[in-house]
Structure formats: structure tokens, C-alpha cells
N, C-alpha and C positions, 0 to 999 in steps of 0.2 A: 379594471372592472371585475367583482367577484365573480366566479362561475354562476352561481344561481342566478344574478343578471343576464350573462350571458345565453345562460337557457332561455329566460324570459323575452329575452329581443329575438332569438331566434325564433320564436313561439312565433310573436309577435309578424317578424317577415314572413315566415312561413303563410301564415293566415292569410298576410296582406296579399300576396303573390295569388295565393288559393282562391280568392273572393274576387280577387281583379280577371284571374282566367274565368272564374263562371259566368260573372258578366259580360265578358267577350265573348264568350261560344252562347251565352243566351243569346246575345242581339245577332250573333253572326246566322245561328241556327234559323231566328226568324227573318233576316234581313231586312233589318228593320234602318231603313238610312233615311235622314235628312238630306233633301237636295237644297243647298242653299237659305234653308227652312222657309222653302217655297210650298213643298207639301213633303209628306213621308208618305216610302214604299215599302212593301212588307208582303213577304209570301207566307202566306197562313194555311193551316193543315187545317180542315174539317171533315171527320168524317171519312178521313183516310184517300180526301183529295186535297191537290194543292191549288191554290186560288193567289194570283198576284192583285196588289189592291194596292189603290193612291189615296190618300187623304189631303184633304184640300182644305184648310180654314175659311172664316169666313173673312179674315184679314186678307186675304191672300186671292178673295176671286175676282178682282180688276185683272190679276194675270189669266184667267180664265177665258177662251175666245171660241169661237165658232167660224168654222174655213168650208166654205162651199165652191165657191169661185175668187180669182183673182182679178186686179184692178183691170184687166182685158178681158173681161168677161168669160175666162175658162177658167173648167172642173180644176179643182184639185188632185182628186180620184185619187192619187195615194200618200200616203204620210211623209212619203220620201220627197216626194214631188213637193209637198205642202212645206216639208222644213227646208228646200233649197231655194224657193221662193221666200223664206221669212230672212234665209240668211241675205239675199240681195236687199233686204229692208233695212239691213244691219239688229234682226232681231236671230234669237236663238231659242229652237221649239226643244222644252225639256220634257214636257209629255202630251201622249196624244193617244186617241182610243179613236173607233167607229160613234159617230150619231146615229141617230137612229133607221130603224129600217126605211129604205126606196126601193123604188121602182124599178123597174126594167130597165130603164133609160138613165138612170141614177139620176134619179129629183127626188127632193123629199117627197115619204108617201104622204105627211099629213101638216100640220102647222112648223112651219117656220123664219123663225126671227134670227136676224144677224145683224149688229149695232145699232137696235132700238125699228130695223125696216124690216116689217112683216113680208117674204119671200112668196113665202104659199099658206095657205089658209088651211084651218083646221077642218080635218076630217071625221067627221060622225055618220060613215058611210057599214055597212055590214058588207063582212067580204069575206074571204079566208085566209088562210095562213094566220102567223103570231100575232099579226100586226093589229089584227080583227078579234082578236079574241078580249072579253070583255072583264071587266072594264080596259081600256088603255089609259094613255095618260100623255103627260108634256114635262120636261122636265125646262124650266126654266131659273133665269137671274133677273131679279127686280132689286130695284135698289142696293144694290150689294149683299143682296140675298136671295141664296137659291130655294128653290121648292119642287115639287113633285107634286103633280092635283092628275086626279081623274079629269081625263077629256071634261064629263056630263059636269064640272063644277070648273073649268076653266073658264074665265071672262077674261078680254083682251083688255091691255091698259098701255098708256104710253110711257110709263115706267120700266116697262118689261124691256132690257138691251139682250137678250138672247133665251131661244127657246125653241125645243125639237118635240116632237110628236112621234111617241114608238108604242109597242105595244108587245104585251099585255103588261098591265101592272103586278109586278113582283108579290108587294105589298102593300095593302093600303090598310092605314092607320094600326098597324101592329100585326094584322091579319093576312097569313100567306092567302093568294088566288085560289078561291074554291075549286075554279076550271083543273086547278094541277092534281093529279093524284101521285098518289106513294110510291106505288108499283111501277110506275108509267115506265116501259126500256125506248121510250123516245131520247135518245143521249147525243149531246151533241157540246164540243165548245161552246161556253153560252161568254155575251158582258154585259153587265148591268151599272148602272148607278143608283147612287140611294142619299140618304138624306138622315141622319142620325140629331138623335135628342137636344143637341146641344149643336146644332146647325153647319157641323161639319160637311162638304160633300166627298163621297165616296166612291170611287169606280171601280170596277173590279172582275176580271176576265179568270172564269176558268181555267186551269193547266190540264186539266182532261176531260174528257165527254162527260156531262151531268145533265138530270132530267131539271124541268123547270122545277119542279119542287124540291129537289135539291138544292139548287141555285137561290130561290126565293127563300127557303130556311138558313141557307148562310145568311143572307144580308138581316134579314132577322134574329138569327140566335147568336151568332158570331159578330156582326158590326153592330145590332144594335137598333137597324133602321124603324123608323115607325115607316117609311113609305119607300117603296124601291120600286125602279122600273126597270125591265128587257129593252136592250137597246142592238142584239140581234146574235145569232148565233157562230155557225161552222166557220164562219169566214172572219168573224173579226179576229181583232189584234191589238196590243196593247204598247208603244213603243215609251219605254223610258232610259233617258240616257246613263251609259254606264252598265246599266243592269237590261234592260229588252232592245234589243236596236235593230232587228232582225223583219222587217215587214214588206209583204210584197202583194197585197190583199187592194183591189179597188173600190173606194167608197163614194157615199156622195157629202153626205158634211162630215166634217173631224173636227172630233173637241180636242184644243191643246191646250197647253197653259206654257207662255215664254218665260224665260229665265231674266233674276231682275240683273 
């Protein structure tokens, strides 16, 4: 081989080596991994916070489930407890967040559905806390497709196999919650879900205390959502395996999605 070949190949490896590492520190930098391209997880910087966030296709939401109680009529009440009951099923929970906000006594506070059976009935009650603050909303799965609607535009259907009731809504239709202001040093863990253009669903838990309108401008400027809801703050948790496994937080429904 003449030398000027030889330069040329070196050239050539050199690049390949060089292009191949920045690809790896990009996806490693965002962690961006496919779990059995069940859904992808990815920690994104906004704003000079870090946010862990699941995307969920719309292939993909049959593995999508809602856990309140088991076949003996008890709470779940925490994720840990929830995945070693799937493992006696012979199923395996690869992600899992809080539903939406309850009660005292951990009941849902407002509408819910768990395989197609209305639990508890929607609430169009004024009260305080998040949960009341308006609009709220439901985050539901109809026919193999999820939505987000304000409570005031929900109507029940026997299509609907899952659906939570929390509150406030993030976003509705493109537009952050007027309720939020800029300034607000109300800060806390928040996690939300959202619903993006092309009908992915998105869930997604602060890594540090953020005001709601922090929280509702990411799912809006960063994912993209036209409608996102709060599904509750200081206490949730987001477990994914591999990457989050660490939860000790009690709930009353938890969304997970099993592994196929």
C-alpha cells in the first residue's frame, strides 16, 4: 500500500473512532435507552433541572396497566409491594410512577377505571389543595389510545379500560394553567403525564423541587405536549428498572407497564 493510502485510511479510522465516540457520550450524556423497545427513558436537562421521563408508544399501551388493589381485595400502596405481587403472576413490572392524587385513606380522590370497571366516580366537587385547582382533568386509555380531557369535557364510555382523575391540568390544548405564575417559590418534586402530537404518552418526574409552571413549560416546550396533567408532587416516585429502583413512597393507584 503507498503511504498516501496509508494516510488516507488512517484518516479515515481516525474519523470513524471519533464519530462513533460522540455518539456514545451523546446518548450516554442523555440516557437515552430502550427497555426491550417497550418504551424509552431519558433524563433531560431544562432549564438547568434534570427531569426523568418514559415514553410510551401507542403500540406499546396493551402493556400499560393501573394497580389499586389485588385479587384479595388489598392496597397495593407501594411499587415494591405492587412488583412482587406481578412477579407471583409470573409477570415483570419494568415501570411504574404514582396515579393520581388521594385521599387520606388512600382512595382515589376523583374518577376511576381499572380494566374497563368504573372504581369511583368523577369528581366535580370545589375544594383545595392541587387536586381542586381548575381546570383538572382524567387521564385515560380508550381503545388503544390514551387522552388527557378536562374533567368539564369528560363523558364516560364503555371503551374506556383505564382512567385517573388528578389535578390541575398542566396543559390544555398547547396552553400552560393560567392558575401558575412565574415567580411562584412554591417548589416541590412534582410528576406529571402528557400526551404529545403524535400520540405518544409521556410521564415524567422532576429530579429537583420545581414550581408548577416550571413543570407545565417543560411538558410543553421540551416534550412537545398539547395537554398534560399533575398527577402529584413531594412524594412521588418514578421506578424504572436498571436505571430508578430505589422507592419507598405509599400510593393508592400506580401506573406500570410489564415487560413483554
Amino acid at each position: 500500500m503507498k503511504k498516501k493510502d496509508q494516510i488516507i485510511l488512517s484518516v479515515i479510522v481516525i474519523l470513524f473512532i471519533l464519530f462513533g465516540f460522540l455518539a456514545y457520550t451523546a446518548t450516554t450524556n442523555n440516557r437515552v435507552k430502550p427497555i426491550q423497545d417497550t418504551y424509552r427513558f431519558a433524563a433531560i436537562n431544562f432549564h438547568n433541572t434534570t427531569f426523568d421521563v418514559v415514553k410510551i408508544e401507542p403500540k406499546n399501551l396493551d402493556l400499560l396497566n393501573f394497580y389499586y388493589k389485588d385479587k384479595n381485595n388489598q392496597k397495593f400502596g407501594t411499587i415494591a409491594a405492587l412488583s412482587k405481587w406481578l412477579e407471583t403472576q409470573g409477570k415483570r413490572l419494568i415501570f411504574a410512577t404514582n396515579g393520581g392524587i388521594f385521599s387520606k385513606n388512600y382512595t382515589p380522590m376523583g374518577l376511576y377505571i381499572e380494566n374497563g370497571k368504573k372504581i369511583s366516580d368523577l369528581n366535580t366537587n370545589n375544594g383545595e389543595g392541587n387536586f381542586y385547582l381548575k381546570p383538572n382533568g382524567v387521564f385515560l386509555v380508550k381503545q388503544g389510545k390514551a387522552e388527557i380531557v378536562e374533567t368539564s369535557k369528560y363523558q364516560d364510555s364503555s371503551d374506556i379500560s383505564f382512567a385517573i382523575q388528578s389535578g390541575p391540568m398542566l396543559v390544555s390544548n398547547r396552553v400552560v394553567n393560567p392558575l401558575f405564575e412565574e415567580n411562584s417559590q412554591s417548589k416541590y418534586i412534582r410528576s406529571g403525564v402528557g400526551i404529545t402530537p403524535v400520540g405518544n404518552t409521556v410521564f415524567a418526574i422532576s429530579n429537583e423541587p420545581v414550581t408548577l409552571y416550571e413543570f407545565a413549560s417543560f411538558f410543553k416546550e421540551n416534550l412537545g405536549c398539547n395537554n398534560a396533567l399533575y398527577l402529584d408532587g413531594a412524594i412521588s416516585e418514578m421506578y424504572v428498572t436498571k436505571f430508578r429502583e430505589n422507592t419507598k413512597e405509599e400510593f393508592s393507584v400506580i401506573i406500570g407497564v410489564m415487560g413483554k
